[in-house]
Each structure stands twice: as structure tokens, then as C-alpha cells.
Wavefront OBJ file of the C-alpha trace (Angstrom):
o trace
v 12.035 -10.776 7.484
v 10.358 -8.337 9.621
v 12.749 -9.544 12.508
v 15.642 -8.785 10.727
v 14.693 -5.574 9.413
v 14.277 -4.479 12.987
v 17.910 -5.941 13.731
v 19.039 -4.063 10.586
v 17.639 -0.872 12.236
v 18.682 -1.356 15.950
v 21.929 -2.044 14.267
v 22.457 0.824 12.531
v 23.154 -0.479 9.217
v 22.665 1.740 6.230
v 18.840 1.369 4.818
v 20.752 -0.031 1.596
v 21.119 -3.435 3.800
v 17.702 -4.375 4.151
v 16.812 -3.022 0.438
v 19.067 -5.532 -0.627
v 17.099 -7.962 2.039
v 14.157 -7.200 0.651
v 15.055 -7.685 -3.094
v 16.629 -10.926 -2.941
v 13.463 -12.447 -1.397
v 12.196 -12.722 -4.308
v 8.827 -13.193 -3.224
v 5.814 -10.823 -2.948
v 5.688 -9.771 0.650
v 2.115 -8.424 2.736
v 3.956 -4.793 3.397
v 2.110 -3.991 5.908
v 2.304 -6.634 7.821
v 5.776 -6.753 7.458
v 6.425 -3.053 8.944
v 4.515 -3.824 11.996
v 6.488 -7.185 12.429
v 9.466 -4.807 12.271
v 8.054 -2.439 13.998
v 7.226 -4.753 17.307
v 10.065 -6.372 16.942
v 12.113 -2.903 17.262
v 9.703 -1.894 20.474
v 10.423 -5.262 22.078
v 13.928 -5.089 21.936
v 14.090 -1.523 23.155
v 11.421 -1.695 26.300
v 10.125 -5.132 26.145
v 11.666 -8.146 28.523
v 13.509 -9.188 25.600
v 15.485 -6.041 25.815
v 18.981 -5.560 23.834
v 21.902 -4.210 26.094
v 22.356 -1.302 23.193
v 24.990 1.786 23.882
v 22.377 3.890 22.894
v 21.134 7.266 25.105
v 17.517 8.443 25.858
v 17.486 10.421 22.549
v 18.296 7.619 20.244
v 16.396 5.232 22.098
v 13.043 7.828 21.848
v 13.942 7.932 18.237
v 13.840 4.443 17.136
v 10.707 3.891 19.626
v 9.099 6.578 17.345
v 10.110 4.643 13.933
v 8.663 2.038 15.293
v 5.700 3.093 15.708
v 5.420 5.107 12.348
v 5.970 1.312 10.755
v 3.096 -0.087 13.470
v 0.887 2.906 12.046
v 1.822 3.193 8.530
v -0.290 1.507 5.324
v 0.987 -0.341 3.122
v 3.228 1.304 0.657
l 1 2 3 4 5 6 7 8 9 10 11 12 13 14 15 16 17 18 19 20 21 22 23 24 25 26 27 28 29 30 31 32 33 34 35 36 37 38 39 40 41 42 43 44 45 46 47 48 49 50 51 52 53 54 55 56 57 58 59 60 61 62 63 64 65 66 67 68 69 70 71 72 73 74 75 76 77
């Protein structure tokens, strides 16, 4: 899940998508653990070797680097 969150993000799809993600899991789900899945996830794909060949500029790149790391950081809600 926390993989596709971050695809959801890099993606640019509303936050509505991965509500709806979320909610038909169905499941209980370890929230912090699942923020710093998406978190990493969003890093790796931005500077990692796994890198995504995204149109994205400096700006929007520092941005989501940032979001990730406020889900890497962040408690549970």
C-alpha cells in the first residue's frame, strides 16, 4: 500500500485517490509504518538508483523530497 501511495503522490493524483485506497482495504493498517513505506518509496524514486524519469523541475522535486520526509518523521496519526 505504502508503494502505491507514493506512486499516487509522484503521480499527482488528487489525495481523494489514495483515501479511497485506503478505505477499501478494509483492514486495520500500522500507520506509521505505512507513511515511512511511502515515504522511502517517494525518496527512492526521486534520488535513489531506482529513479523515475519524471518532468518535474528542482522545485517540485525539493518539494516532494520534503513530503517525504515529513511521512519518514511523522507519528502515527
Amino acid at each position: 500500500l505504502g508503494v502505491l501511495i507514493a506512486h499516487l503522490i509522484l503521480s499527482r493524483h488528487p489525495d481523494a485517490a489514495a483515501t479511497r485506497v485506503l478505505a477499501r482495504y478494509g483492514k486495520p493498517l500500522d500507520t506509521r509504518m505505512l507513511n515511512r513505506i511511502t515515504g522511502t518509496e517517494i525518496m527512492r524514486r526521486l534520488i535513489g538508483v531506482a529513479q523515475l524519469p519524471l518532468p518535474y523541475g528542482l522545485e517540485v522535486r525539493a518539494a516532494l523530497l520534503e513530503e517525504a520526509r515529513q511521512l519518514v518523521i511523522r507519528e502515527a496519526a
